[in-house]
Biopython code that builds the backbone (N, CA, C, O; Angstrom):
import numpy as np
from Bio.PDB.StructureBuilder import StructureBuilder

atoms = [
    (1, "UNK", "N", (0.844, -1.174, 0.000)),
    (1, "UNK", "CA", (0.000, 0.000, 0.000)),
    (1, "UNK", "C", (0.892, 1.241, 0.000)),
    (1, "UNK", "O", (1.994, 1.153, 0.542)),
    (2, "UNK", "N", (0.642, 1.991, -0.367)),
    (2, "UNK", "CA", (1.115, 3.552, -0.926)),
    (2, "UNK", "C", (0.219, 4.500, -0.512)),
    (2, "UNK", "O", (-0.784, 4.929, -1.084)),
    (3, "UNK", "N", (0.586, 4.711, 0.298)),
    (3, "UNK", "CA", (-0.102, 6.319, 1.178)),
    (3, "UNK", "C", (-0.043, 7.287, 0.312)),
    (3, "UNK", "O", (-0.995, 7.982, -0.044)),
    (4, "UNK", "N", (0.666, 7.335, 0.080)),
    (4, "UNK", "CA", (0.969, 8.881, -0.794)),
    (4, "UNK", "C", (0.139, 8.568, -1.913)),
    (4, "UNK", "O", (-0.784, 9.382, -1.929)),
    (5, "UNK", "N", (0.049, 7.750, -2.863)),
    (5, "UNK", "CA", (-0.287, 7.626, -3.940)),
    (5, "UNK", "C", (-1.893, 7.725, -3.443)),
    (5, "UNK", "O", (-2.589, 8.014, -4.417)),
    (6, "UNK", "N", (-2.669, 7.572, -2.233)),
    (6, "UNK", "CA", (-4.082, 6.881, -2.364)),
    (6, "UNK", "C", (-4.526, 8.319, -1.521)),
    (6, "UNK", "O", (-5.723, 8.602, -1.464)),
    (7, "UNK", "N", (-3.464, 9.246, -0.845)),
    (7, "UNK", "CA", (-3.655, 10.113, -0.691)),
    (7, "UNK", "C", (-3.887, 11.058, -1.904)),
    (7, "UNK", "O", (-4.906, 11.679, -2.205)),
    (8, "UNK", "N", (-2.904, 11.015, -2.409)),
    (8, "UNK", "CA", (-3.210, 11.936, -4.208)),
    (8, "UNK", "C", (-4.694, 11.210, -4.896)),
    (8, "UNK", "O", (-5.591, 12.008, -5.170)),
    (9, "UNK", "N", (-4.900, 9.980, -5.120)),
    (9, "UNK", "CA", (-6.065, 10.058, -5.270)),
    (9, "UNK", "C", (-7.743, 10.443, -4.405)),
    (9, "UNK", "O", (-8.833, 10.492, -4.975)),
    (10, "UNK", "N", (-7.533, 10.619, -3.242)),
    (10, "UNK", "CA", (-8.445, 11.202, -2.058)),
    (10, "UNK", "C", (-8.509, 12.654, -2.146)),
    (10, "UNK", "O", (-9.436, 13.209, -1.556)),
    (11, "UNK", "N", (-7.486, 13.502, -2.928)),
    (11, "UNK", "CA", (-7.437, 14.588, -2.999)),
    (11, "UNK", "C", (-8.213, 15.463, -3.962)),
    (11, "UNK", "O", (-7.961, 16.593, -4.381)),
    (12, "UNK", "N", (-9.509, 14.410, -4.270)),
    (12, "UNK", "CA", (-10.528, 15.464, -5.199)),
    (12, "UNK", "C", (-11.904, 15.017, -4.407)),
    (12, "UNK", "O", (-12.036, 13.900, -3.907)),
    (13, "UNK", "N", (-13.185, 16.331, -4.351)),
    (13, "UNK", "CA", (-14.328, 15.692, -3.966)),
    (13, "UNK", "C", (-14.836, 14.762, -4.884)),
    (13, "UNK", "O", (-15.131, 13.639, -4.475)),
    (14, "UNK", "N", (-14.982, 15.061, -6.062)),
    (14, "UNK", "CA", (-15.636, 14.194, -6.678)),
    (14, "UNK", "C", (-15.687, 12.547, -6.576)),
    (14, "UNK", "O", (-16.560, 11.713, -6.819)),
    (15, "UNK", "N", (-14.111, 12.473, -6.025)),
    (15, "UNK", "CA", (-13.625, 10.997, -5.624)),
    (15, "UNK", "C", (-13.977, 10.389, -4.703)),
    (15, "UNK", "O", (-14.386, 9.229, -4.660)),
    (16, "UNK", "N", (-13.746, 11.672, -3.307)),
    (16, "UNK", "CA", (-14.296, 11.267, -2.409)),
    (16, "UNK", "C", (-15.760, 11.264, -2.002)),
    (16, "UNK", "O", (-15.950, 10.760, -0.895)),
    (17, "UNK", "N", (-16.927, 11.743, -2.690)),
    (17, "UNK", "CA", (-18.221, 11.450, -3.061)),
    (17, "UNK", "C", (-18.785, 10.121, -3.884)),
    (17, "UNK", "O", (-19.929, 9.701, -3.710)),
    (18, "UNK", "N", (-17.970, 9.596, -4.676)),
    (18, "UNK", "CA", (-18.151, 8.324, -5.320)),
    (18, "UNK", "C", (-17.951, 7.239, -4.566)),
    (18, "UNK", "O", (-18.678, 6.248, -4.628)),
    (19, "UNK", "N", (-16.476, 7.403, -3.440)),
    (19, "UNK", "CA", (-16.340, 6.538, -2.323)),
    (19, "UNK", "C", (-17.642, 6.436, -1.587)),
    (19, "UNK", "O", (-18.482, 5.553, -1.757)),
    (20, "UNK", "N", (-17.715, 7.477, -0.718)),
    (20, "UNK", "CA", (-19.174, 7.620, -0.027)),
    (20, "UNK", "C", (-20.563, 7.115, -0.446)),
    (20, "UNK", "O", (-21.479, 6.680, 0.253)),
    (21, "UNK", "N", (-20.444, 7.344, -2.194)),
    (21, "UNK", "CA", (-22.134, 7.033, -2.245)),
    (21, "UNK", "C", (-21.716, 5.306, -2.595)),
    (21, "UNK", "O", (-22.734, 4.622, -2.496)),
    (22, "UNK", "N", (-20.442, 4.453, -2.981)),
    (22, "UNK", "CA", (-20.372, 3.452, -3.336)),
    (22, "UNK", "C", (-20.605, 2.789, -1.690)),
    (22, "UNK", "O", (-21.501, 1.950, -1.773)),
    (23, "UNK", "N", (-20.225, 2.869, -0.625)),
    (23, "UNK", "CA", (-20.381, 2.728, 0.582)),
    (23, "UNK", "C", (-21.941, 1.764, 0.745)),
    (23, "UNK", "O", (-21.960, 0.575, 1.062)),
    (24, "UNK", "N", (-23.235, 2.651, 0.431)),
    (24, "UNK", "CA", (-24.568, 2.515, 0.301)),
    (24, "UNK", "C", (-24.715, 2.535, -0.875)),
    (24, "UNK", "O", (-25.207, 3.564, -1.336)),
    (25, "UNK", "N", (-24.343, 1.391, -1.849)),
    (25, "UNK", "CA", (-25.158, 1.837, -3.064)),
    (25, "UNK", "C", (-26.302, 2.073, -3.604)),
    (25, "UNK", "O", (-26.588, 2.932, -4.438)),
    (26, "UNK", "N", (-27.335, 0.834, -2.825)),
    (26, "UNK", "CA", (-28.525, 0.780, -2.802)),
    (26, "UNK", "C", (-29.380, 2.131, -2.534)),
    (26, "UNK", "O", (-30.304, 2.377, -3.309)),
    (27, "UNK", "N", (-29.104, 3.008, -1.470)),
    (27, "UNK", "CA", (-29.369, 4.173, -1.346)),
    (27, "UNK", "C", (-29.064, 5.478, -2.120)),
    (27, "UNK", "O", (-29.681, 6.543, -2.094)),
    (28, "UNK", "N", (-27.926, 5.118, -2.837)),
    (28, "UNK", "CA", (-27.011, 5.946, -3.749)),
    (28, "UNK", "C", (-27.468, 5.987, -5.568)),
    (28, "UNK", "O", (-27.639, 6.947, -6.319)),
    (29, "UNK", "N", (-27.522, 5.060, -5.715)),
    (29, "UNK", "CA", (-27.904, 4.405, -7.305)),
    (29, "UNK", "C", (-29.728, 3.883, -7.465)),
    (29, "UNK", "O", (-30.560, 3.641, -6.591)),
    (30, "UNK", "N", (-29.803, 3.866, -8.650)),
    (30, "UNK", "CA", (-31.028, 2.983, -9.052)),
    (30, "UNK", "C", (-30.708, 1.826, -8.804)),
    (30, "UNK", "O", (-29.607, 1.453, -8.400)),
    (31, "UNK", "N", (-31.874, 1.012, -9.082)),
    (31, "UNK", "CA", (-31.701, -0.129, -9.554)),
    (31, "UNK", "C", (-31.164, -0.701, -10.502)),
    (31, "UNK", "O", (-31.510, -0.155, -11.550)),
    (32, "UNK", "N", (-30.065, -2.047, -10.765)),
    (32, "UNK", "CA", (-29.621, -1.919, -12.390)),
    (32, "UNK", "C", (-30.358, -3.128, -12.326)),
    (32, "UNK", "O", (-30.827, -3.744, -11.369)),
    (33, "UNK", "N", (-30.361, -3.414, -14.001)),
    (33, "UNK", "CA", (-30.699, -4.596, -14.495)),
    (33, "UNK", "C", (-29.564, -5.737, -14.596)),
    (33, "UNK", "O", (-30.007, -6.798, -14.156)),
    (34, "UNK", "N", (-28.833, -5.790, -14.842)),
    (34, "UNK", "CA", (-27.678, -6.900, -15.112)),
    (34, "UNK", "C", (-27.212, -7.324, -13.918)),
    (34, "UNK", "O", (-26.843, -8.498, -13.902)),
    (35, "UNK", "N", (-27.069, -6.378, -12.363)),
    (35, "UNK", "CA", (-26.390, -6.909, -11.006)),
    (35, "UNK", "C", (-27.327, -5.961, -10.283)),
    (35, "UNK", "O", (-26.920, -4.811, -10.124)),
    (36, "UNK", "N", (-28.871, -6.381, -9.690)),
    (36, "UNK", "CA", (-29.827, -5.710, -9.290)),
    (36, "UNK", "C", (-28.930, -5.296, -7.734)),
    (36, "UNK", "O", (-28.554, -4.194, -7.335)),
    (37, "UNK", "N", (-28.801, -6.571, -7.146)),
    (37, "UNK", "CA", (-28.582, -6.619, -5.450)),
    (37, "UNK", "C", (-27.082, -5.614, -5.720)),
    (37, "UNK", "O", (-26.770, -5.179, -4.612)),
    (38, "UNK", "N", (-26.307, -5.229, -6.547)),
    (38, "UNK", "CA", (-24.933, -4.766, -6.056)),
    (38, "UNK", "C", (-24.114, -5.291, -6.033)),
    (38, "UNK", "O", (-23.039, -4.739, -6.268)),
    (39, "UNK", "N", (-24.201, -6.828, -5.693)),
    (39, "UNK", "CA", (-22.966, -7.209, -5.677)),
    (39, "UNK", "C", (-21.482, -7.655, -5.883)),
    (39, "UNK", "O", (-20.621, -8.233, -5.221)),
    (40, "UNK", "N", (-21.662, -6.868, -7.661)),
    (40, "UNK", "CA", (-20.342, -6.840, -8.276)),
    (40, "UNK", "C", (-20.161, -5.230, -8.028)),
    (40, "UNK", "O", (-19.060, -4.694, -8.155)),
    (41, "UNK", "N", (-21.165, -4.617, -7.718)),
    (41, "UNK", "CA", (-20.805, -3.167, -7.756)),
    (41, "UNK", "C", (-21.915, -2.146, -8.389)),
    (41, "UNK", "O", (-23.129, -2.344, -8.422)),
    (42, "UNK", "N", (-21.306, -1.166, -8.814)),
    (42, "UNK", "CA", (-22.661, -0.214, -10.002)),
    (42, "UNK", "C", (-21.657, 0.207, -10.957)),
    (42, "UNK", "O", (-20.481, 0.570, -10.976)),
    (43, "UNK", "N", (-22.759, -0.028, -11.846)),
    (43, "UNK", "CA", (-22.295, 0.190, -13.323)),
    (43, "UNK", "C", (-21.742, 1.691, -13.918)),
    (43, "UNK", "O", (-22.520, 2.640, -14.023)),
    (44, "UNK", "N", (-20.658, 1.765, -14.201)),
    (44, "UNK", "CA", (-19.888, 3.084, -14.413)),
    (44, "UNK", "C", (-20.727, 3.966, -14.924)),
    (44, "UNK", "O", (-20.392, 5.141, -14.773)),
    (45, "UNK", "N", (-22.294, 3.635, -15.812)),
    (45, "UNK", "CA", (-22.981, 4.924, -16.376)),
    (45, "UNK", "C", (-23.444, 5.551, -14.998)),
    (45, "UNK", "O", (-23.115, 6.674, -14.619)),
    (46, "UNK", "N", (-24.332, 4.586, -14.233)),
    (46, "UNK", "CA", (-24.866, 5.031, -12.870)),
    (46, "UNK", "C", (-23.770, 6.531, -11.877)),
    (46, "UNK", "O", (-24.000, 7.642, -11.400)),
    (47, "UNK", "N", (-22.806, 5.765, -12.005)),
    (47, "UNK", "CA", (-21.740, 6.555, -11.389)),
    (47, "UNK", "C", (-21.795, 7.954, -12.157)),
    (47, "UNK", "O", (-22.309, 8.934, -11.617)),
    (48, "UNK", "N", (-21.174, 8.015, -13.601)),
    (48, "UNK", "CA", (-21.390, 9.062, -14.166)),
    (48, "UNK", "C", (-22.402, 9.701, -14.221)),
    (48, "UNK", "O", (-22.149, 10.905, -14.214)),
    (49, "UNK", "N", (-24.072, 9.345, -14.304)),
    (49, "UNK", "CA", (-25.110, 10.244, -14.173)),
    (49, "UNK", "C", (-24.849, 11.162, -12.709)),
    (49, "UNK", "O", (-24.901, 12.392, -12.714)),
    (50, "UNK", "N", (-24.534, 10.266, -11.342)),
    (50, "UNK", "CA", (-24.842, 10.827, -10.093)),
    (50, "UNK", "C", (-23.936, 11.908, -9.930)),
    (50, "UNK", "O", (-24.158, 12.919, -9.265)),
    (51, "UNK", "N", (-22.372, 11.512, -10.899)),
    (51, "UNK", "CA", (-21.669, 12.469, -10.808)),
    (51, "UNK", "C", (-21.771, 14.355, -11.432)),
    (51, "UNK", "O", (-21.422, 15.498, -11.137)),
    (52, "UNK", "N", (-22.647, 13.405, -12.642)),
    (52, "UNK", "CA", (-22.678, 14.953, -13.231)),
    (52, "UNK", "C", (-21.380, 15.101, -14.444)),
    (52, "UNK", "O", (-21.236, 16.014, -15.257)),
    (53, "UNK", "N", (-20.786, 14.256, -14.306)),
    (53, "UNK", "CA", (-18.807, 14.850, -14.902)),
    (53, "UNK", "C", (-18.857, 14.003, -16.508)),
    (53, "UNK", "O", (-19.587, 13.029, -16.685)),
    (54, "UNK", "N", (-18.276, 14.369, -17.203)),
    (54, "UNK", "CA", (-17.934, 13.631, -18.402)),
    (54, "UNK", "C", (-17.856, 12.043, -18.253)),
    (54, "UNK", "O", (-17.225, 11.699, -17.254)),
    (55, "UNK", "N", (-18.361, 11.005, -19.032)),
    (55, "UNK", "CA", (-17.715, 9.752, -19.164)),
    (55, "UNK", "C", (-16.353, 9.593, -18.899)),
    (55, "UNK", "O", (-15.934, 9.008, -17.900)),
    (56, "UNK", "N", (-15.446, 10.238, -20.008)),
    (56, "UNK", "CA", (-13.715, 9.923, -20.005)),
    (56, "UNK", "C", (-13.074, 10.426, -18.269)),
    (56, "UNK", "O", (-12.001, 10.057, -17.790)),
    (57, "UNK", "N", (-14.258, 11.485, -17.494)),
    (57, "UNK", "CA", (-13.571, 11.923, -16.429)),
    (57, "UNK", "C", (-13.690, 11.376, -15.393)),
    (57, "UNK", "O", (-12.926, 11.604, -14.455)),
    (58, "UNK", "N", (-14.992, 10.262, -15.314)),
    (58, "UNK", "CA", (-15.267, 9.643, -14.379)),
    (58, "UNK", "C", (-14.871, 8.031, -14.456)),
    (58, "UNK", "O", (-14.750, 7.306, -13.468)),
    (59, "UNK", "N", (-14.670, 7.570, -16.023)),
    (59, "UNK", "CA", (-13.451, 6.604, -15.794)),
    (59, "UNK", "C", (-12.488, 6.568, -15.352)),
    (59, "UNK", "O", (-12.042, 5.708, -14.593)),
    (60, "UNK", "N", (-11.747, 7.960, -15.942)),
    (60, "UNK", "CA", (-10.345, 8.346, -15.487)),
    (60, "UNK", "C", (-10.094, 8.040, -13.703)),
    (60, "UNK", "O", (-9.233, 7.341, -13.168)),
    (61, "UNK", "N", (-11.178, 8.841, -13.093)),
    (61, "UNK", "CA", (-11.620, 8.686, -11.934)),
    (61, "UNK", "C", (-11.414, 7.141, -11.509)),
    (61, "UNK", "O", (-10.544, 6.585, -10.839)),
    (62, "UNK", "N", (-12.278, 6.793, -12.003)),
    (62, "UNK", "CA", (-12.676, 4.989, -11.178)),
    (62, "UNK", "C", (-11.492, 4.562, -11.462)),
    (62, "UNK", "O", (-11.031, 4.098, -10.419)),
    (63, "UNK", "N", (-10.398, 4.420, -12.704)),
    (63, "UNK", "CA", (-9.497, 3.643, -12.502)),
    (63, "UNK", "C", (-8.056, 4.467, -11.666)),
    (63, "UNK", "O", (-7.191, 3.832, -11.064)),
    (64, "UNK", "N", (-8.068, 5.490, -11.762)),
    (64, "UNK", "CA", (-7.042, 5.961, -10.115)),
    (64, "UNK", "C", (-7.637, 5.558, -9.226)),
    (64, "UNK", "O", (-6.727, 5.212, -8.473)),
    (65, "UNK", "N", (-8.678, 5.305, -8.659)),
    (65, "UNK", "CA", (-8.938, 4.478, -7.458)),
    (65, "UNK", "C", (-8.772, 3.219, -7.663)),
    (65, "UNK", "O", (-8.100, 2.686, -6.779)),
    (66, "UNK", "N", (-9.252, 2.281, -8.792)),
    (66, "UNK", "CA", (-8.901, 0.891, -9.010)),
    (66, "UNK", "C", (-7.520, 0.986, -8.742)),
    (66, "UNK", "O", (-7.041, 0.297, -7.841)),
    (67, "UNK", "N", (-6.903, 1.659, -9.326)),
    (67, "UNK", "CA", (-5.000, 1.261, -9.894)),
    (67, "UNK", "C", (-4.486, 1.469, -8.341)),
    (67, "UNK", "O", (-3.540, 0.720, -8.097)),
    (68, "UNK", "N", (-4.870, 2.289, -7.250)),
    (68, "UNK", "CA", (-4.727, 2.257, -5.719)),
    (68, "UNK", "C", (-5.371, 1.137, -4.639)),
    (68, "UNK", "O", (-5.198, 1.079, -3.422)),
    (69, "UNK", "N", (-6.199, 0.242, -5.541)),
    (69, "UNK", "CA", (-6.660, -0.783, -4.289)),
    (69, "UNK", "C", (-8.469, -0.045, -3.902)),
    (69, "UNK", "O", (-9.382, -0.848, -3.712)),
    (70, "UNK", "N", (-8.695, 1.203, -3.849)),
    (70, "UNK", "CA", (-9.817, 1.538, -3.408)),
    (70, "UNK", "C", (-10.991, 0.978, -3.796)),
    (70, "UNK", "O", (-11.930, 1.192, -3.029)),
    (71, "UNK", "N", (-11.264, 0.186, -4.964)),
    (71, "UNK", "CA", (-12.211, -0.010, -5.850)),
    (71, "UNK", "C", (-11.650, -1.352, -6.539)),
    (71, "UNK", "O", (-10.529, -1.597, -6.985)),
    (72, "UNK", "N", (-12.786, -2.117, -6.475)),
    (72, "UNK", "CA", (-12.478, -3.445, -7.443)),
    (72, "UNK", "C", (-13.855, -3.456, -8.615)),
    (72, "UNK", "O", (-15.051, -3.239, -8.418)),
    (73, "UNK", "N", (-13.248, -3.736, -9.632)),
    (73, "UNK", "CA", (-13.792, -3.796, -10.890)),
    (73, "UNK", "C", (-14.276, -5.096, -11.718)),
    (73, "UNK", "O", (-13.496, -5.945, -12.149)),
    (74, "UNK", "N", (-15.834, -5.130, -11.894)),
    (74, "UNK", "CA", (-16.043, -6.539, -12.559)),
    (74, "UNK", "C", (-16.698, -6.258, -13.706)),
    (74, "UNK", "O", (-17.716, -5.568, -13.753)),
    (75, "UNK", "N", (-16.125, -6.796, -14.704)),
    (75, "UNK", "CA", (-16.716, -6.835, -15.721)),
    (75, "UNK", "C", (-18.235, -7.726, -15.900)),
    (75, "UNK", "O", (-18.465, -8.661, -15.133)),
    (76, "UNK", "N", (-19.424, -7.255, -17.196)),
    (76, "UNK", "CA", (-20.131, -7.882, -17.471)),
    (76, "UNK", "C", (-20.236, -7.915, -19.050)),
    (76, "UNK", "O", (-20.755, -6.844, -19.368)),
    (77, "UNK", "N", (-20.066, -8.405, -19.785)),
    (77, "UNK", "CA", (-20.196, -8.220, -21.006)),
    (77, "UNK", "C", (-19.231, -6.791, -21.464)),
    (77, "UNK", "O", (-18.013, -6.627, -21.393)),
    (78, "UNK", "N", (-20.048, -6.094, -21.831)),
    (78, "UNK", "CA", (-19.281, -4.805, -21.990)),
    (78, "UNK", "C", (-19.096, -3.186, -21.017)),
    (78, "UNK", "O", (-18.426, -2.163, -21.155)),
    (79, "UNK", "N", (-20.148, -3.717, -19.988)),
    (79, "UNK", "CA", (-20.093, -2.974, -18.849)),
    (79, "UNK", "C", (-19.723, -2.636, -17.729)),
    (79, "UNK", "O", (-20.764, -2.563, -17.076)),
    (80, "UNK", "N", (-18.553, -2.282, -16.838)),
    (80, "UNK", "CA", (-17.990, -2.544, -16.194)),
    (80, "UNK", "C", (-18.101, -2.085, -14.475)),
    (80, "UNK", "O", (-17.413, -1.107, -14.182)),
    (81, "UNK", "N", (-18.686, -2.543, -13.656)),
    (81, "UNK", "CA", (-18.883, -2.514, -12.674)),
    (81, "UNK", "C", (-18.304, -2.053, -11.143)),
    (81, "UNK", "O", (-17.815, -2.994, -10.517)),
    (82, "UNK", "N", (-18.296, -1.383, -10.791)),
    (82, "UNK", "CA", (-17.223, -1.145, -9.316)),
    (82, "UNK", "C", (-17.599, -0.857, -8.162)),
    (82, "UNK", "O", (-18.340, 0.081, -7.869)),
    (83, "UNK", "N", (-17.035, -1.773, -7.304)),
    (83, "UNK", "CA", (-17.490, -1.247, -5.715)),
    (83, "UNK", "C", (-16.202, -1.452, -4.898)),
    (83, "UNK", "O", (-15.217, -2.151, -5.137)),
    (84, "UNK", "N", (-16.581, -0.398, -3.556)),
    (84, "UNK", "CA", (-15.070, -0.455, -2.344)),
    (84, "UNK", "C", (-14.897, -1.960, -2.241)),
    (84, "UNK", "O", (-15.649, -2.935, -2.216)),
    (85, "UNK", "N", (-13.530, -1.730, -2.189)),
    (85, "UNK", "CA", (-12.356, -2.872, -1.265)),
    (85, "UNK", "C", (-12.199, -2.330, 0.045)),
    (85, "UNK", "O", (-11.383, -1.509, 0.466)),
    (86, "UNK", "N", (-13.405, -3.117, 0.784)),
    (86, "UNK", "CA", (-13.386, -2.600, 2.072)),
    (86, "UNK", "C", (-12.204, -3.282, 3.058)),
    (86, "UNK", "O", (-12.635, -3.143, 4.203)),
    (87, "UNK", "N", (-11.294, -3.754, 3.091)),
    (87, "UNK", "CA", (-10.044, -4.665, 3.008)),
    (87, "UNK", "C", (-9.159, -3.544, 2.914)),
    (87, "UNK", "O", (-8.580, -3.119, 3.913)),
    (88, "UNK", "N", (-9.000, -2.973, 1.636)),
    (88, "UNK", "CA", (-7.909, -1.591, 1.125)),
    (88, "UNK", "C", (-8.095, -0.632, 1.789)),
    (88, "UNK", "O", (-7.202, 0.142, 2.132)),
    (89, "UNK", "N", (-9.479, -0.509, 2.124)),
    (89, "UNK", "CA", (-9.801, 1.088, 2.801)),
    (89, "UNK", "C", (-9.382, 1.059, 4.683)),
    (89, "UNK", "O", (-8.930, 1.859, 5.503)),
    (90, "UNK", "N", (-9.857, -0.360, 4.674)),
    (90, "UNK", "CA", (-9.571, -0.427, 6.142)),
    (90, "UNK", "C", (-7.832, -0.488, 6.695)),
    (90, "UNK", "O", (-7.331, -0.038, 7.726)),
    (91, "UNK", "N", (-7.219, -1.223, 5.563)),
    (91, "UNK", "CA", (-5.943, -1.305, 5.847)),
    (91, "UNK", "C", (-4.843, 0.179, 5.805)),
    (91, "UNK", "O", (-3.705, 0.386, 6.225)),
    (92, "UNK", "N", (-6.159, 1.261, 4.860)),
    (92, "UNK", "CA", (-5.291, 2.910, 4.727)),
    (92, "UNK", "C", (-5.608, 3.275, 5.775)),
    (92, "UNK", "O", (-4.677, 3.855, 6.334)),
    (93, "UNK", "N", (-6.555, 3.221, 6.388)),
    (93, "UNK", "CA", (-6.875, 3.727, 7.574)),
    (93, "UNK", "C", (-6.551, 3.484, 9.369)),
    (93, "UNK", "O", (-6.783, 4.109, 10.404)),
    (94, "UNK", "N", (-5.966, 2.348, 9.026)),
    (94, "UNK", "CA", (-5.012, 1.429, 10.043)),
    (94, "UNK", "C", (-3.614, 2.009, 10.104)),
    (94, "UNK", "O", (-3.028, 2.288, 11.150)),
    (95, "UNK", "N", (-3.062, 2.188, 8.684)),
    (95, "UNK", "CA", (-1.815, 3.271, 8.219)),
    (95, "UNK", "C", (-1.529, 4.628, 8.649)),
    (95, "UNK", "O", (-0.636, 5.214, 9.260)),
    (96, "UNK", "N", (-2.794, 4.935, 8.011)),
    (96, "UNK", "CA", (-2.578, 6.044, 8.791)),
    (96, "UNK", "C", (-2.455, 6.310, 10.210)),
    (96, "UNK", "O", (-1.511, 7.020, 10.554)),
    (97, "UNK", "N", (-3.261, 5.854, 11.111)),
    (97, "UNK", "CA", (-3.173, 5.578, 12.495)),
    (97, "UNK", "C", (-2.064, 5.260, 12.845)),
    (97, "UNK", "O", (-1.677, 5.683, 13.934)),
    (98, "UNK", "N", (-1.194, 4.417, 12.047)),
    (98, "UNK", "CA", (0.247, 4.065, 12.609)),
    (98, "UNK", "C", (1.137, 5.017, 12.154)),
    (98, "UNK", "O", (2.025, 5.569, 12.805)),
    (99, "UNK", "N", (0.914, 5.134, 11.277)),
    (99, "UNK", "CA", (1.988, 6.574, 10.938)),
    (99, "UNK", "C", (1.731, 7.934, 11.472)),
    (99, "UNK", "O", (2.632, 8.729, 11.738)),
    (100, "UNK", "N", (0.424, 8.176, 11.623)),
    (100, "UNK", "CA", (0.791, 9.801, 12.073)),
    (100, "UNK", "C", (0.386, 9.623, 14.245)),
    (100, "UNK", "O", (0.529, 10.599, 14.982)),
]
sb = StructureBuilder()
sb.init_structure("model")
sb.init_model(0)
sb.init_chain("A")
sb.init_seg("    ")
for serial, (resi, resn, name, xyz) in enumerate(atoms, 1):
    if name == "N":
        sb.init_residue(resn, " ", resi, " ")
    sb.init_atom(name, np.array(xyz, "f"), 0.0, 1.0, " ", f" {name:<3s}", serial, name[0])
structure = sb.get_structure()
């Protein structure tokens, strides 16, 4: 794990609002059709509507958090899915505690 690096990605709201609403998705998102219950995640359009932000900016987005551990990614056909690595988040937050 890389503090620094997951810190640079924590360092935009938009990021840290996608964390948050991925947290509760059910409360956060519609319903999808292809993974109703969540449990590969929500589907990157979902994300982009709630965000408001361009497609290319809110991929860009999801995969600096993927490429840090924050987010795991499942594919379905051609749609690609993401929810917290609650594992990654807990272990930055353990880090931090030990380091500062």
């Amino acid at each position: 794990m890389d503090i620094i690096e997951i810190n640079k990605v924590l360092s935009n709201q938009a990021r840290i609002d996608i964390l948050h609403w991925l947290k509760k998705p059910e409360a956060n998102f519609p319903v999808q059709v292809n993974v109703p219950d969540f449990s590969d995640g929500v589907c990157v359009c979902h994300i982009q509507d709630k965000t408001g932000l361009s497609q290319s900016t809110v991929s860009h987005y999801l995969a600096m958090m993927h490429k840090v551990d924050l987010l795991i990614a499942t594919r379905h056909g051609k749609w690609t899915y993401y929810k917290r690595n609650e594992n990654e988040i807990f272990n930055y937050i353990n880090s931090l505690k030990n380091e500062l």
